[in-house]
C-alpha positions as a LaTeX table, in Angstrom:
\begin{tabular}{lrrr}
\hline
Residue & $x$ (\AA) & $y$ (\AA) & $z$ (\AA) \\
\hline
Unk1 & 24.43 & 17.14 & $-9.58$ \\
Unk2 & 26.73 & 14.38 & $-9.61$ \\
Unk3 & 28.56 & 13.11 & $-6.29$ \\
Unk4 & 31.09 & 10.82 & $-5.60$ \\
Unk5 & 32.36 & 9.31 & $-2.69$ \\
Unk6 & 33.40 & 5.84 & $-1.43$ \\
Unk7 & 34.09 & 4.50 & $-4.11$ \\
Unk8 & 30.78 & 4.93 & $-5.65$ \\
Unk9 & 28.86 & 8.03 & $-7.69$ \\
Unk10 & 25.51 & 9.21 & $-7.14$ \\
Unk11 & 24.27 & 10.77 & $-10.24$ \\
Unk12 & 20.85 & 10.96 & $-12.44$ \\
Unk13 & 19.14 & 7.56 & $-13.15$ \\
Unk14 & 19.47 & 6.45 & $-16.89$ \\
Unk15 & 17.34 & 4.74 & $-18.72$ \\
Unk16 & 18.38 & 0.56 & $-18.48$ \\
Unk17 & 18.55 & 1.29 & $-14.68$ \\
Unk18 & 14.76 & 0.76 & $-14.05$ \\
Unk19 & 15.01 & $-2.99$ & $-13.66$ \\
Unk20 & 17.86 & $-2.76$ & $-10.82$ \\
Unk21 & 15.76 & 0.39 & $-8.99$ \\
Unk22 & 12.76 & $-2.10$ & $-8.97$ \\
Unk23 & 14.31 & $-4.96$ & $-7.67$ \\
Unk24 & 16.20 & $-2.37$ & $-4.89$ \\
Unk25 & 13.07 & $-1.44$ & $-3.72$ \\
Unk26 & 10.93 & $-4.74$ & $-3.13$ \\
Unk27 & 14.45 & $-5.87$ & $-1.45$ \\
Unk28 & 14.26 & $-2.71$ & 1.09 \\
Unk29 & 10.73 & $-2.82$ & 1.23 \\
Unk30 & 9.97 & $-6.46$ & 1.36 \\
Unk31 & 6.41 & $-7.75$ & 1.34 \\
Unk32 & 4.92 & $-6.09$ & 4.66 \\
Unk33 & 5.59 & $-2.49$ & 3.14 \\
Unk34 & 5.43 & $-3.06$ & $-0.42$ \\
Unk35 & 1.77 & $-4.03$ & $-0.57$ \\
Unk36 & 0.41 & $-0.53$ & 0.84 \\
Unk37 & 2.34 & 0.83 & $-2.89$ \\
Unk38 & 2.03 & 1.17 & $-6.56$ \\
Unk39 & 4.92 & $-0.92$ & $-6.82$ \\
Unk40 & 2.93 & $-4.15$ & $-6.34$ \\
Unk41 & 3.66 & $-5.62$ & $-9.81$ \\
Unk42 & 6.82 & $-6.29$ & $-11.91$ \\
Unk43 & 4.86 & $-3.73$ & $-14.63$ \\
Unk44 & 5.38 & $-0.80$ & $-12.25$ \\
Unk45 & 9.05 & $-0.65$ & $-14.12$ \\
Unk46 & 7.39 & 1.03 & $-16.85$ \\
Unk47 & 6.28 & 3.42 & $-14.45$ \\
Unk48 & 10.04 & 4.18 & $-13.18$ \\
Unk49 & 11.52 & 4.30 & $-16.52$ \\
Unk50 & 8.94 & 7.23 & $-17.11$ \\
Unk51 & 10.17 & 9.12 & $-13.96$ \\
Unk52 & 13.96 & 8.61 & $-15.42$ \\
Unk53 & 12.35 & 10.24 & $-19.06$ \\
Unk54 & 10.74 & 12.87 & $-17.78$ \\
Unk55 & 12.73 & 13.53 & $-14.46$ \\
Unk56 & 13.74 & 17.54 & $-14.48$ \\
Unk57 & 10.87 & 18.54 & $-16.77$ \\
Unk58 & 7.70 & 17.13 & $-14.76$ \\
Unk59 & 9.58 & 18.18 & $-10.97$ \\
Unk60 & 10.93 & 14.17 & $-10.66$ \\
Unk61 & 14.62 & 13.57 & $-9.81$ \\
Unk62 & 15.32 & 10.37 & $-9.70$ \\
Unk63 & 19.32 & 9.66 & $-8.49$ \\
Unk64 & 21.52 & 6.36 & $-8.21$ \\
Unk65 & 24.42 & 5.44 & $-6.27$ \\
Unk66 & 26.97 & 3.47 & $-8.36$ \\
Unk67 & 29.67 & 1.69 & $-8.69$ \\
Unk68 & 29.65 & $-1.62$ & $-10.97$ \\
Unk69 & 26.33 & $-2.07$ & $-10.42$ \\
Unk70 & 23.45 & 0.02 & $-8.07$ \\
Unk71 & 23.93 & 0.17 & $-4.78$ \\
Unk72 & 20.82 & 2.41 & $-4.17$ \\
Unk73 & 18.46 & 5.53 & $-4.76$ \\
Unk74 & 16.50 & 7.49 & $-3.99$ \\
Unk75 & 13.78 & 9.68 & $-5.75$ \\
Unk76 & 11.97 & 13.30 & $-4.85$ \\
Unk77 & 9.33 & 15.36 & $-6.19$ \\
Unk78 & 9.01 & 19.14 & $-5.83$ \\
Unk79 & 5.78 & 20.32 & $-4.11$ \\
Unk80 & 5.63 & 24.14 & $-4.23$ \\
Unk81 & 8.01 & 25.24 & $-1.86$ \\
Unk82 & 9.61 & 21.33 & $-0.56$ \\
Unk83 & 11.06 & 18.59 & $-1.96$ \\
Unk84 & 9.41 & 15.22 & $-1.09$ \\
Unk85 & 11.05 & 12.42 & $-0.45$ \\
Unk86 & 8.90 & 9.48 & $-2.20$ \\
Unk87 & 11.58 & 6.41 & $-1.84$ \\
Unk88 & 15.12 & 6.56 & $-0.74$ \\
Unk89 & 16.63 & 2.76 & $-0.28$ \\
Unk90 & 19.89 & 0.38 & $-0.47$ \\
Unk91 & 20.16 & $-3.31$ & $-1.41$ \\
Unk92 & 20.40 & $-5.20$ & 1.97 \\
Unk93 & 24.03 & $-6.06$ & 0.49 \\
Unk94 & 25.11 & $-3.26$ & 1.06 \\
Unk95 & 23.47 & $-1.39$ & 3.99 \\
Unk96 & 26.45 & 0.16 & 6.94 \\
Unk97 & 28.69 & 1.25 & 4.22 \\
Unk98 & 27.32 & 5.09 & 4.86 \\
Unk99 & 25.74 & 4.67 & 1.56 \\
Unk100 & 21.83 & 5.37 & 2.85 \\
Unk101 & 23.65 & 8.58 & 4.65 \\
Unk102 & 24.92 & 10.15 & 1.32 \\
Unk103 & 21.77 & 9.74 & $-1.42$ \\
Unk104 & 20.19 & 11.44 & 2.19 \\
Unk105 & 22.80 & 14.21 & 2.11 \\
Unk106 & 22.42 & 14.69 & $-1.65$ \\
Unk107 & 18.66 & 14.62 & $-1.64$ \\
Unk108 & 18.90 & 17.65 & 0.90 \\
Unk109 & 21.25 & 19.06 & $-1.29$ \\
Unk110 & 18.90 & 18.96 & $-4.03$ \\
Unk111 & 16.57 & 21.22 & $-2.44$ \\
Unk112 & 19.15 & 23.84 & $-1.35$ \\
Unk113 & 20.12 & 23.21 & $-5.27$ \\
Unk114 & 16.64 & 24.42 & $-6.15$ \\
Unk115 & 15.84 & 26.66 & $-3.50$ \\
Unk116 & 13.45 & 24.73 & $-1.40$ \\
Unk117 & 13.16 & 25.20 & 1.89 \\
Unk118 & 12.21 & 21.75 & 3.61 \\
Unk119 & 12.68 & 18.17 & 3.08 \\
Unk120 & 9.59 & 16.17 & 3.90 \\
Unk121 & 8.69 & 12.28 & 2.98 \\
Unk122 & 6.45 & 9.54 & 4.70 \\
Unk123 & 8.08 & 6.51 & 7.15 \\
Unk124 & 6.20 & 3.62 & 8.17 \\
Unk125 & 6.22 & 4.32 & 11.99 \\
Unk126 & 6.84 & 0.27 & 12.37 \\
Unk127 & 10.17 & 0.67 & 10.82 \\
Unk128 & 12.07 & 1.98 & 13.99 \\
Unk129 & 15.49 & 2.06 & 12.47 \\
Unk130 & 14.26 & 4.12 & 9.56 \\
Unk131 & 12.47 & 6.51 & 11.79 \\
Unk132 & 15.28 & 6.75 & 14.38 \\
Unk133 & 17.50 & 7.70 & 11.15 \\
Unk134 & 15.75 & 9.98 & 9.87 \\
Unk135 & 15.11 & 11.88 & 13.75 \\
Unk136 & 19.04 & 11.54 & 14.11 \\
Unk137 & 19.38 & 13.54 & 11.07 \\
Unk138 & 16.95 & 16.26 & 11.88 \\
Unk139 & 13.40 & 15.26 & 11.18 \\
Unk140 & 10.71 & 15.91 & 12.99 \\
Unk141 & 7.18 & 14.34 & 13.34 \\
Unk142 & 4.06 & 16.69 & 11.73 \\
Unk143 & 1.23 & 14.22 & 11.84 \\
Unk144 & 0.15 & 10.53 & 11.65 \\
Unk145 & $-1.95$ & 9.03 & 8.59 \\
Unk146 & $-3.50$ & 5.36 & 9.05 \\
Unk147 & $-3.79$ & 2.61 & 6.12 \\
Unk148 & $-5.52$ & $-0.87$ & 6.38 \\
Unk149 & $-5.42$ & $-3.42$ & 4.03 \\
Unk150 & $-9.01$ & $-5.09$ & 3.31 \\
Unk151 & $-10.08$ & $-8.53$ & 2.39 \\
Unk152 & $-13.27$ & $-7.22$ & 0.39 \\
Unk153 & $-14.36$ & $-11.21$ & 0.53 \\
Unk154 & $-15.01$ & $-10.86$ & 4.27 \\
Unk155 & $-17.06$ & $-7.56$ & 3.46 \\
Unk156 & $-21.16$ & $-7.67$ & 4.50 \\
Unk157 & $-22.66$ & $-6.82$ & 1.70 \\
Unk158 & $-25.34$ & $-4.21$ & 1.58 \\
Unk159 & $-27.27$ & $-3.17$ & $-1.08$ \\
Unk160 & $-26.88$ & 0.17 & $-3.49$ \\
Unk161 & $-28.43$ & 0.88 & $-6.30$ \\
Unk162 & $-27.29$ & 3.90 & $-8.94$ \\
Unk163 & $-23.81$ & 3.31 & $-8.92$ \\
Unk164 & $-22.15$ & 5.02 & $-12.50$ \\
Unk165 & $-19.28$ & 3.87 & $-13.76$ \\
Unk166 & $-17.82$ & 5.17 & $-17.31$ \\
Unk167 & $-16.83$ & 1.40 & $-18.67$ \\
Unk168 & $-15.01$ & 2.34 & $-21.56$ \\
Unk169 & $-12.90$ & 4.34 & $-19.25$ \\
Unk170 & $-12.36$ & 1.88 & $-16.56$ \\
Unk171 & $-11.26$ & $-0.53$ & $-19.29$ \\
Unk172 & $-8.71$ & 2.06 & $-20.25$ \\
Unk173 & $-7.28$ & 2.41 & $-16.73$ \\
Unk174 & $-7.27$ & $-1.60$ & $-16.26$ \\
Unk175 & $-5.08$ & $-1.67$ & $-19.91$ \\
Unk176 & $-2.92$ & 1.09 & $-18.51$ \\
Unk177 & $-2.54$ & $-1.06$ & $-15.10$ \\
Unk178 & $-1.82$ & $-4.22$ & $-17.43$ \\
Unk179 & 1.30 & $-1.87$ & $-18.90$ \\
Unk180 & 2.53 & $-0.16$ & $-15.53$ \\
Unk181 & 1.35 & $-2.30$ & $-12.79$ \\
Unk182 & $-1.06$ & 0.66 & $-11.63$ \\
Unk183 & $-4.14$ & 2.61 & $-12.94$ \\
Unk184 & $-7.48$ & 4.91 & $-11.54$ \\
Unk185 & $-10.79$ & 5.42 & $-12.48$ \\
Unk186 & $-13.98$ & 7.05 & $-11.28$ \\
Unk187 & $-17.32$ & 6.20 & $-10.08$ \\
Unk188 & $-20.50$ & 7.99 & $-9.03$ \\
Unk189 & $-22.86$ & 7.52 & $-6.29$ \\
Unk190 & $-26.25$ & 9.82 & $-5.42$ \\
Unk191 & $-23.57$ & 12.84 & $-7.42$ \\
Unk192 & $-20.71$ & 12.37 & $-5.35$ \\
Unk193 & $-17.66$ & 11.58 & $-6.76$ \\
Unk194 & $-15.26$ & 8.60 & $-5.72$ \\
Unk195 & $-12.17$ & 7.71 & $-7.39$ \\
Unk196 & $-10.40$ & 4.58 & $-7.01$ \\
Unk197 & $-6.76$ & 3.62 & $-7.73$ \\
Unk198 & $-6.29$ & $-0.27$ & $-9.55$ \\
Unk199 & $-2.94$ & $-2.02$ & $-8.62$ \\
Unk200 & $-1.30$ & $-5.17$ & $-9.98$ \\
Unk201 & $-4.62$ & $-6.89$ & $-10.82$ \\
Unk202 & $-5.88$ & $-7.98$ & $-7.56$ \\
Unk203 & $-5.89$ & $-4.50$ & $-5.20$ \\
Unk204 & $-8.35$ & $-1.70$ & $-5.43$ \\
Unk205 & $-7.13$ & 1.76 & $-3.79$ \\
Unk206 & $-9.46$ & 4.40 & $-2.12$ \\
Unk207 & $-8.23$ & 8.03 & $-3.70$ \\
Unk208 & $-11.09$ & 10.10 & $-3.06$ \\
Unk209 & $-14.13$ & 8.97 & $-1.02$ \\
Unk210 & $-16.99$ & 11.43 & $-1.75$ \\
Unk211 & $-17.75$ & 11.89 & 1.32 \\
Unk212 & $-18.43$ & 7.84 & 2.20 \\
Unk213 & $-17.46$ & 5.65 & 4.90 \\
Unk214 & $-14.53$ & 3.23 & 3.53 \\
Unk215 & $-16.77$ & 0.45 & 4.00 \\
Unk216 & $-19.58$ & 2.04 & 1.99 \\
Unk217 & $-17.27$ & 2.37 & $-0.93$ \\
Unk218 & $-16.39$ & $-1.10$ & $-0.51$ \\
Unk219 & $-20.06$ & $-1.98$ & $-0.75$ \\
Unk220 & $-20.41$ & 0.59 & $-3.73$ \\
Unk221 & $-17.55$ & $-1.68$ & $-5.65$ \\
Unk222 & $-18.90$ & $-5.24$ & $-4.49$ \\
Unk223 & $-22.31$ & $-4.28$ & $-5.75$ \\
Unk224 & $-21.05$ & $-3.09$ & $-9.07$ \\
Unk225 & $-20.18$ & $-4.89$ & $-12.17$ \\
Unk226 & $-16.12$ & $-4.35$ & $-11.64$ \\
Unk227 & $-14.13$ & $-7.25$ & $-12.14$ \\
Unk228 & $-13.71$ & $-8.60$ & $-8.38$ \\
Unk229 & $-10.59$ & $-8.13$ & $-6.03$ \\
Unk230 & $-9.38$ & $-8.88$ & $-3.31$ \\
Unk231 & $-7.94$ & $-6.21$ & $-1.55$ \\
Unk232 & $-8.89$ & $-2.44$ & $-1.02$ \\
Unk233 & $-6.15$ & $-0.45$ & 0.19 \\
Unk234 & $-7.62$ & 2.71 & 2.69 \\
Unk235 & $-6.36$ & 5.83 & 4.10 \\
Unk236 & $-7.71$ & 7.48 & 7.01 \\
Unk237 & $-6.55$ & 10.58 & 9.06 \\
Unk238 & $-8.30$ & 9.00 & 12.37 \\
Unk239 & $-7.62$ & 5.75 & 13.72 \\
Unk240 & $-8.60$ & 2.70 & 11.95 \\
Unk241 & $-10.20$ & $-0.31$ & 14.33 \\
Unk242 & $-8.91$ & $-4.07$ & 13.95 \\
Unk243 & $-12.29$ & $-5.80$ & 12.18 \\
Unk244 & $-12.47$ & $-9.07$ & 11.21 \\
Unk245 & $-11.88$ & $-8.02$ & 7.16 \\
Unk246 & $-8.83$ & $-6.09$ & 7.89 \\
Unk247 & $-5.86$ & $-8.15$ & 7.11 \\
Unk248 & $-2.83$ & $-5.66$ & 7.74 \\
Unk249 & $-2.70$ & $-2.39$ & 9.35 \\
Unk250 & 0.30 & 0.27 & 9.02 \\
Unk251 & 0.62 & 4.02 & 10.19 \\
Unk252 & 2.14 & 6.34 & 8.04 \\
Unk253 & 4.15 & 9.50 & 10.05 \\
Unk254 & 4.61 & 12.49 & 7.64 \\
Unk255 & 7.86 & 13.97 & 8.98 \\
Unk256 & 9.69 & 17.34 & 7.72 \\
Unk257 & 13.53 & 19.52 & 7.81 \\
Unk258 & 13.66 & 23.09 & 7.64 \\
Unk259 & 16.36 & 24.00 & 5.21 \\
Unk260 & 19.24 & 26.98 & 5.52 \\
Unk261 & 19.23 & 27.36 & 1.51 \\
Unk262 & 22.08 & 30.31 & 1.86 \\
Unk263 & 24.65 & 27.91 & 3.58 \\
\hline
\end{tabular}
């Protein structure tokens, strides 16, 4: 599916394009919103030249608008019946030239294209403008997710003993975050199972929780032998209070389109 207008084409990412999606999205994103991501480190190109590889075969599209150079993209997965929106963005030298509007139009396109019917993605509800956009085109709110950002140095430590950890496969997910900026492992406490994302050297993730408190789990990783860091990244579906180890808080509102796939 390949789309011009103004002056520009949207069209399928190539390979040699990773490098100027990167650096589009740490400009759109910017430090506040960047840090709750995978793309934390300069590595995470890898990750995005993988996408462009394998987008079409593993349900990754992954389009540009063009014209010399990038202007902006966005990329979608397909989830059953929906397409997901995972990032959409345009450099800030570019923004009010209706370029944001069409990769938008052409993502929902997309689905109709593959007979999905409904567009969903995640906003940061502090980003007003991109919420209001997205409401203005349709959208509508389904529910609210909360993340916090944790200084595990201002954690109390308690004690835990038992705590299982495969090393030889944590020190294959730390080499595969040393190639793509991003990794996970697993751990085991009392039979439960927790799994925990790694990100650009410094951030620990919470994937799955086995059933703990978040700060349990970060007790569980400050009383094991794992390299230390300084951050663990949490997700909660209630509310998260402002303690004194939080550092940053964001909420996350997961919003959806219904789409008329015979127009």
């Amino acid at each position: 599916m390949e789309l011009e207008q103004l002056n520009f084409i949207i069209k399928k990412a190539e390979i040699g394009e990773e490098n100027d999606i990167y650096k589009i999205l740490i400009d759109a994103f910017g430090n506040k919103y960047i840090r709750f991501t995978i793309f934390q480190s300069e590595k995470s190109v890898k990750y995005l030249r993988q996408i462009i590889i394998n987008q079409g075969n593993e349900n990754n599209f992954i389009f540009t608008a063009k014209r010399m150079e990038i202007l902006g993209f966005y990329y979608a997965v397909q989830r059953k019946d929906e397409l997901f929106l995972n990032y959409i963005a345009v450099h800030s030298k570019f923004i009010r030239q209706g370029i944001g509007q069409m990769l938008l139009d052409h993502y929902e396109n997309l689905a109709k294209f593959l007979n999905l019917n409904k567009c969903t993605l995640n906003v940061f509800e502090s980003n007003k403008k991109a919420m209001e956009w997205y409401i203005s085109n349709g959208y509508e709110i389904q529910k609210r997710t909360y993340l916090a950002r944790i200084n595990l140095e201002k954690i109390k430590i308690k004690l835990f003993n038992g705590i299982l950890i495969d090393k030889n496969a944590y020190l294959e997910a730390e080499k595969l975050e040393k190639e793509q900026g991003f990794s996970k492992f697993d751990l085991y406490y009392k039979k439960n199972h927790i799994q925990l994302g790694i990100i650009g050297g410094d951030t620990f993730k919470i994937l799955k929780d086995g059933g703990f408190s978040f700060d349990e789990v970060a007790c569980l990783i400050l009383n094991s032998w794992l390299p230390k860091r300084k951050w663990l990244l949490i997700t909660s579906e209630e509310e998260i209070n402002f303690l004194d180890y939080i550092e940053s808080k964001e909420n996350i509102l997961f919003i959806s389109k219904s789409i008329n796939i015979n127009k």
